[in-house]
C-alpha positions in Angstrom: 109.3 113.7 54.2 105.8 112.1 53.7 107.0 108.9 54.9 108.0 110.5 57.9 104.6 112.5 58.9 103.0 109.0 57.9 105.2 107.2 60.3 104.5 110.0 63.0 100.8 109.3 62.5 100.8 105.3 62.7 102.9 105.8 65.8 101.0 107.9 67.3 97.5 106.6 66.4 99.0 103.3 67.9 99.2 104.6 71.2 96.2 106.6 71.3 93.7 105.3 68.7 92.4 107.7 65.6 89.3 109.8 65.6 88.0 108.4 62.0 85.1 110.1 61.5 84.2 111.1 65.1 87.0 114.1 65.3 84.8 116.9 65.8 83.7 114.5 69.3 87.1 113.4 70.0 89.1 114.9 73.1 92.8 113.2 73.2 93.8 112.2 76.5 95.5 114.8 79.1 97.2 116.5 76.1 98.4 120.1 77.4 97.3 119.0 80.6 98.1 117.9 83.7 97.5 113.7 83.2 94.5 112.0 84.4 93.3 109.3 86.4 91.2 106.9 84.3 88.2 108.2 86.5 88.8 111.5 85.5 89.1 111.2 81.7 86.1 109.0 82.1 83.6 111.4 83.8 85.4 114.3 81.8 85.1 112.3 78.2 81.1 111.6 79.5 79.8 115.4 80.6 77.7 115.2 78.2 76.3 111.5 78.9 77.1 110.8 82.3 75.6 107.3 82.7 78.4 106.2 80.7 80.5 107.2 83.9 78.4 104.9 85.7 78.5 102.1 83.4 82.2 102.4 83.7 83.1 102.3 87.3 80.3 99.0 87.3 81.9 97.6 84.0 85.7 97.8 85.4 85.9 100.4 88.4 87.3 102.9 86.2 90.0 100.0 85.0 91.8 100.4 81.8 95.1 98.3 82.0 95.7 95.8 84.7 99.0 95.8 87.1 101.3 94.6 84.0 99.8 97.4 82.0 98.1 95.3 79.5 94.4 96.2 78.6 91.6 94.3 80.9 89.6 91.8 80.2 86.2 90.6 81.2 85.8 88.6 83.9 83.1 86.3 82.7 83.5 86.9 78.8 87.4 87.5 77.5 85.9 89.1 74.9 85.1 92.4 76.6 88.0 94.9 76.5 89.0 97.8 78.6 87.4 100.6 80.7 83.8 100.1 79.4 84.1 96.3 78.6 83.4 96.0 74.5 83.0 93.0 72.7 85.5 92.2 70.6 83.8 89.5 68.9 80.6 92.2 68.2 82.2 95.1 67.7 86.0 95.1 66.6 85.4 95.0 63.1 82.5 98.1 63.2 85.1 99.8 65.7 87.6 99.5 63.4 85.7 100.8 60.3 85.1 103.7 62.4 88.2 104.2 62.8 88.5 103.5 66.5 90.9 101.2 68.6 88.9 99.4 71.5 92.0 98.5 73.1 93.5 102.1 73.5 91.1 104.4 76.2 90.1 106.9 74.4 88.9 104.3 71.3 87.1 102.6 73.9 85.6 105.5 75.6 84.5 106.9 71.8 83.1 103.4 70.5 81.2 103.6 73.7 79.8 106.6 73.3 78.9 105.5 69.4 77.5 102.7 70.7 75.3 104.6 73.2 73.8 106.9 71.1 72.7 104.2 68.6 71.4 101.9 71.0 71.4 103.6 74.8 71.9 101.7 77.3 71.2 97.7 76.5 74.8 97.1 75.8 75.2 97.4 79.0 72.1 95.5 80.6 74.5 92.9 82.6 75.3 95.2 84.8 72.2 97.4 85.4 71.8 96.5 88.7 74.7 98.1 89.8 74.3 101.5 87.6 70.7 101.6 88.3 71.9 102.5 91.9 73.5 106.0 91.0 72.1 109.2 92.2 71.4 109.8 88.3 68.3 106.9 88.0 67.5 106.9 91.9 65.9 110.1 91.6 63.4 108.8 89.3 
């Protein structure tokens, strides 16, 4: 029976990434709801932060998966995965120690926000000049 639960768990944290220690900030994707566009997870996982919803239509125009269904990659650096672009090569290990998966949408939307509140914005300087454009920082 345990091997069973455990193999429930793997399986399932495969498609949609673990919480680690984040749970109490983690929101699983369109569970008991109607699905989601990856916009709409976005700005709903980022309420609380919504620059991150900027950064994320600059970074990939809302862009998870490409047309094959496999996760993006950067255009310039091959490194940086998914809807809000992470480095592999910086932060896959820390990620993963976290107990986040990059690759799946809400791991990358959840090492983002970890990654925001330590260090703000900066991870995202390449592409300031678009999200510097939003309503949010041209009110300033």
């Amino acid at each position: 029976m345990i091997e069973l639960i455990t193999g429930v768990v793997v399986l399932a944290s495969t498609f949609y990434g673990t919480a680690g220690a984040h749970a109490d900030s983690y929101k699983p994707f369109a569970v008991g709801k109607t699905p989601m566009t990856i916009e709409e997870r976005v700005r709903e996982f980022y309420t609380d932060a919504p620059v991150l919803s900027d950064i994320a239509f600059c970074e990939s125009s809302f862009r998870h998966f490409d047309k094959s269904g496999r996760v993006i990659r950067g255009k310039v650096n091959k490194g940086d995965v998914g809807v809000m672009q992470i480095n592999e090569y910086y932060h896959k290990e820390k990620a993963e120690t976290l107990g986040m998966d990059i690759k799946t949408l809400d791991g990358n939307l959840l090492y983002a926000k970890y990654l925001y509140d330590k260090e703000g914005v900066s991870p995202w300087g390449s592409s300031a000049k678009c999200w510097q454009k939003s309503e949010r920082f041209a009110k300033k």
